[in-house]
C-alpha positions as a Markdown table, in Angstrom:
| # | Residue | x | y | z |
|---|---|---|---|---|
| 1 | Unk | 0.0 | 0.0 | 0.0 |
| 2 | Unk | 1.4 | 3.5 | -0.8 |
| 3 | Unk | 1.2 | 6.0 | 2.1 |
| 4 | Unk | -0.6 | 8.9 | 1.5 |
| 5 | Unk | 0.7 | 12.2 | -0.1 |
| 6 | Unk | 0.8 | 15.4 | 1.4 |
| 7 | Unk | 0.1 | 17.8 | -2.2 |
| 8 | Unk | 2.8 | 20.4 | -1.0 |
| 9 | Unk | 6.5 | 20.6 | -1.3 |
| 10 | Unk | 7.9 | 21.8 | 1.6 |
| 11 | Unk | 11.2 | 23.3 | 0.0 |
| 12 | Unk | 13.9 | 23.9 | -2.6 |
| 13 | Unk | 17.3 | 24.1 | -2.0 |
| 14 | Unk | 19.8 | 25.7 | -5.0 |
| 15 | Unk | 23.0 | 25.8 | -5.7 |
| 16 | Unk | 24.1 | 29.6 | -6.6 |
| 17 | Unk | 27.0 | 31.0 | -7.8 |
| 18 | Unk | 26.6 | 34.5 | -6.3 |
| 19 | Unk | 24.4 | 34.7 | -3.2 |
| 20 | Unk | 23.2 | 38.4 | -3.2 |
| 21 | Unk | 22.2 | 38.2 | -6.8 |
| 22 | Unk | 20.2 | 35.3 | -6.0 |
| 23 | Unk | 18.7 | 37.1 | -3.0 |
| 24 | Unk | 17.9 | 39.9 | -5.7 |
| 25 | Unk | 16.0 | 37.3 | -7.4 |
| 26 | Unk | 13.5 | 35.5 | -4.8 |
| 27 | Unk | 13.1 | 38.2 | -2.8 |
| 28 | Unk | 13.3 | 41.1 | -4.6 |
| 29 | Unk | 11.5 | 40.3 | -7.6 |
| 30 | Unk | 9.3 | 37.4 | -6.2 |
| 31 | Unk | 8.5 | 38.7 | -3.3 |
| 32 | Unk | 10.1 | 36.1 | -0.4 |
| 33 | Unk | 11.4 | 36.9 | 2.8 |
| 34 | Unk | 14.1 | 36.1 | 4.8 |
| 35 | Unk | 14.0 | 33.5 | 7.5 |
| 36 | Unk | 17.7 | 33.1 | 8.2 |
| 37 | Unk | 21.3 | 32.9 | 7.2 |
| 38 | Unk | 23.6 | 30.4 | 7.5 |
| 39 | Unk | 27.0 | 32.7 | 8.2 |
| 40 | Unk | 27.9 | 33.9 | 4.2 |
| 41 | Unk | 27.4 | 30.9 | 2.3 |
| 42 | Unk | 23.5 | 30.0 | 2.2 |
| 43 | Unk | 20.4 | 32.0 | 2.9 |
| 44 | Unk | 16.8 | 30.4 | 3.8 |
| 45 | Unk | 13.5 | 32.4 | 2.1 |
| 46 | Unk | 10.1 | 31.8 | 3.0 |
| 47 | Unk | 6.4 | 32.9 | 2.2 |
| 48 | Unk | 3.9 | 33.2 | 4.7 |
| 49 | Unk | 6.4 | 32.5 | 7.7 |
| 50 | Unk | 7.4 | 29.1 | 7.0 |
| 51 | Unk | 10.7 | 28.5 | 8.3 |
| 52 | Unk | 11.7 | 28.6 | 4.6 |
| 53 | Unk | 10.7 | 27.6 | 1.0 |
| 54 | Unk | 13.6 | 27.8 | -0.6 |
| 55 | Unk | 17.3 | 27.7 | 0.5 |
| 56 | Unk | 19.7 | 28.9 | -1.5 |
| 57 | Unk | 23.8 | 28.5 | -0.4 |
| 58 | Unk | 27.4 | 28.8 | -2.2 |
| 59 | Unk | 28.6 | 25.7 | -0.6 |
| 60 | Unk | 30.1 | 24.6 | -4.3 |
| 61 | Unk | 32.1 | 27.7 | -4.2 |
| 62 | Unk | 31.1 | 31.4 | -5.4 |
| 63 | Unk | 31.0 | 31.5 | -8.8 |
| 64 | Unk | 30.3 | 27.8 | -9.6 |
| 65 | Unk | 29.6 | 27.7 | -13.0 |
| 66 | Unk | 25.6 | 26.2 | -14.3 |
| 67 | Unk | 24.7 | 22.8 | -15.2 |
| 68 | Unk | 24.9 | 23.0 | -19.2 |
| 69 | Unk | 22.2 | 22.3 | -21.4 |
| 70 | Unk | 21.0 | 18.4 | -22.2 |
| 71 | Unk | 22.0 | 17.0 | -18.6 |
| 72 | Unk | 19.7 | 16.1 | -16.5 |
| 73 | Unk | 18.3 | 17.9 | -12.9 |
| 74 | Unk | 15.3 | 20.3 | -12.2 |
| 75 | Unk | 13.1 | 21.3 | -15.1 |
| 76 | Unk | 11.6 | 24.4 | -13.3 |
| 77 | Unk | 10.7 | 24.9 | -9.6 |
| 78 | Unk | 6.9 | 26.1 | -9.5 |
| 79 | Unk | 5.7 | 28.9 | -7.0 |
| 80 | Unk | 2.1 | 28.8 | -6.6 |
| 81 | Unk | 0.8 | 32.6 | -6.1 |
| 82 | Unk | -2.6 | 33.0 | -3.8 |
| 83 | Unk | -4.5 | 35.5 | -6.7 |
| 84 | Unk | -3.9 | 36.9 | -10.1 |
| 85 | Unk | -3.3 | 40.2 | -8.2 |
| 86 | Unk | -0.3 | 38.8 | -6.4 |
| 87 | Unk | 1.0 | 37.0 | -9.8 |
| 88 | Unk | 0.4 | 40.1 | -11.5 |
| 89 | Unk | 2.4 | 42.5 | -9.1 |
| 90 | Unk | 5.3 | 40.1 | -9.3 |
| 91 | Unk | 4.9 | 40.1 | -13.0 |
| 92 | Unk | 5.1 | 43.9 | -13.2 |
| 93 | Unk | 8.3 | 43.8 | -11.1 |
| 94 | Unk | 9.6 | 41.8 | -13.2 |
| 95 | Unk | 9.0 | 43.3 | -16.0 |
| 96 | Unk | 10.2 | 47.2 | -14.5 |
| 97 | Unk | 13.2 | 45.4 | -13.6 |
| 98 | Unk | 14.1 | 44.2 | -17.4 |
| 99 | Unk | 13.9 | 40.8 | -16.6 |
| 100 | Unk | 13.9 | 38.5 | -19.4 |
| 101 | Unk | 10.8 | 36.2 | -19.5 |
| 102 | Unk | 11.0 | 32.8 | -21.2 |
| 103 | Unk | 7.2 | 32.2 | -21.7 |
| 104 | Unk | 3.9 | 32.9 | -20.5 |
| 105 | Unk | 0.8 | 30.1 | -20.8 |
| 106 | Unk | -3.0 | 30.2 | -20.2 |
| 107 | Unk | -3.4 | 26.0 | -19.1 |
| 108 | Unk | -6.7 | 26.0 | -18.4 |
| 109 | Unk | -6.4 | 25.1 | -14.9 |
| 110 | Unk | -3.8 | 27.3 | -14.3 |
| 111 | Unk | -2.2 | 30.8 | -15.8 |
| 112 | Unk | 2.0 | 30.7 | -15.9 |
| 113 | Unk | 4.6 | 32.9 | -16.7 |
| 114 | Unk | 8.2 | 30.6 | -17.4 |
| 115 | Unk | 11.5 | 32.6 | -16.4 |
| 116 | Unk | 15.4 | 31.3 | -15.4 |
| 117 | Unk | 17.0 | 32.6 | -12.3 |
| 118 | Unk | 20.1 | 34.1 | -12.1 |
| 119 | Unk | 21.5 | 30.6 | -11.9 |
| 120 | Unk | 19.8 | 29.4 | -15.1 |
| 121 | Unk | 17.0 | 27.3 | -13.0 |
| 122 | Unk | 13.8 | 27.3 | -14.6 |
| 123 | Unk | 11.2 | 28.8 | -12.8 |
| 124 | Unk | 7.6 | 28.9 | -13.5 |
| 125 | Unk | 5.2 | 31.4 | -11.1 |
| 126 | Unk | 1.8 | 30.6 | -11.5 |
| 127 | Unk | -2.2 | 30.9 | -10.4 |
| 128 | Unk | -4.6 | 28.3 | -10.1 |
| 129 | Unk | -8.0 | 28.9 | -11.2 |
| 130 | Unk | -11.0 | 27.6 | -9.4 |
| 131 | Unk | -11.6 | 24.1 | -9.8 |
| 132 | Unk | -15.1 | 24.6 | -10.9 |
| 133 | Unk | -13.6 | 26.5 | -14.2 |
| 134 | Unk | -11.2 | 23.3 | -14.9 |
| 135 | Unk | -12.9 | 21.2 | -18.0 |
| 136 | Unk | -12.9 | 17.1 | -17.4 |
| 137 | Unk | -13.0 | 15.2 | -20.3 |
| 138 | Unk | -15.8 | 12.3 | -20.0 |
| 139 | Unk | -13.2 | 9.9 | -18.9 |
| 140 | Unk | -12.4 | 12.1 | -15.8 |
| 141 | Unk | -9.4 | 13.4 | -17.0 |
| 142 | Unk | -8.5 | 17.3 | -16.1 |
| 143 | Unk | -7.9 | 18.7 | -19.5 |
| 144 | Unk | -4.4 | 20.9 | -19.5 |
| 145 | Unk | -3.7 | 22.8 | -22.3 |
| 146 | Unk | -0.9 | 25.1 | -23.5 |
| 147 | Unk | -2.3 | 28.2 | -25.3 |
| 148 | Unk | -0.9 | 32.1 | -24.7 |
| 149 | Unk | -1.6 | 33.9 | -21.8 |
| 150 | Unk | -2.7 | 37.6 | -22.1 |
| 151 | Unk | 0.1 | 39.1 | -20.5 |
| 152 | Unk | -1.2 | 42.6 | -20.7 |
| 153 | Unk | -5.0 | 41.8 | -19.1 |
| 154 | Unk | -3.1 | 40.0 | -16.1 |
| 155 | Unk | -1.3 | 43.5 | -15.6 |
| 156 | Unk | -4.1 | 45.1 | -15.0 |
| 157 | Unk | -4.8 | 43.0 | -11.9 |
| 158 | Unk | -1.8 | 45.1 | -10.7 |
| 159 | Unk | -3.7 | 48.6 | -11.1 |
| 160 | Unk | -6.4 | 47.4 | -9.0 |
């Protein structure tokens, strides 16, 4: 018998190569805080006062270059936003920032916007939308789909 699965990850941990530009990154731009610091090499971040979602440390040495393309590790790490306003403000800090976006999707279930980190991570910060709107094919099946997300109407979530 399989035990039962909790539906939540409790953290990520990452490898960086330069800790304050990291820092830059999740908190800055996505909005985490700071939990706690582990002397100069690695720094925990949290949402909601966890003791930390993500950890982030130097402990391969600063400057430690990125896994190159075609290996294998993390596809993306995926930060699940509580509203479209809160997706939208960190969307318009990214985008006053110059941040380069990699995507943006409309899924159906779900509206994404696909970025790297500093550290060439994928990251994918996203929205759920109620259940109720999700479509279920007749064989019960939640139907995910990939089409483009209107980038400009979930800006104006930020003006409101």
């Amino acid at each position: 018998m399989n035990p039962q699965l909790h539906p939540v990850v409790g953290h990520i941990h990452l490898t960086v190569a330069d800790l304050e530009r990291a820092l830059w990154f999740y908190r800055d731009l996505l909005g985490f805080t700071v939990t706690s610091r582990y002397g100069d090499s690695a720094v925990f971040l949290s949402a909601g006062g966890y003791h930390h979602h993500i950890g982030l440390n130097t402990w391969n040495g600063v400057g430690a270059p990125s896994a190159p393309p075609g290996y294998t590790g993390m596809y993306h790490v995926a930060f699940l936003y509580p509203d479209r306003k809160s997706l939208a403000i960190v969307l318009k800090r990214l985008i006053d920032a110059g941040y380069q976006l990699e995507g943006a999707a409309d899924h159906g279930v779900s509206e994404a916007i696909y970025l790297r980190d500093p550290d060439n991570n994928g990251v994918e910060l996203y929205v759920d939308r109620p259940k109720e709107q999700w479509q279920v094919s007749n064989d019960g099946m939640v139907e995910i789909k990939t089409e483009r997300l209107d980038l400009n109407n979930l800006l104006a979530e930020a003006q409101m």
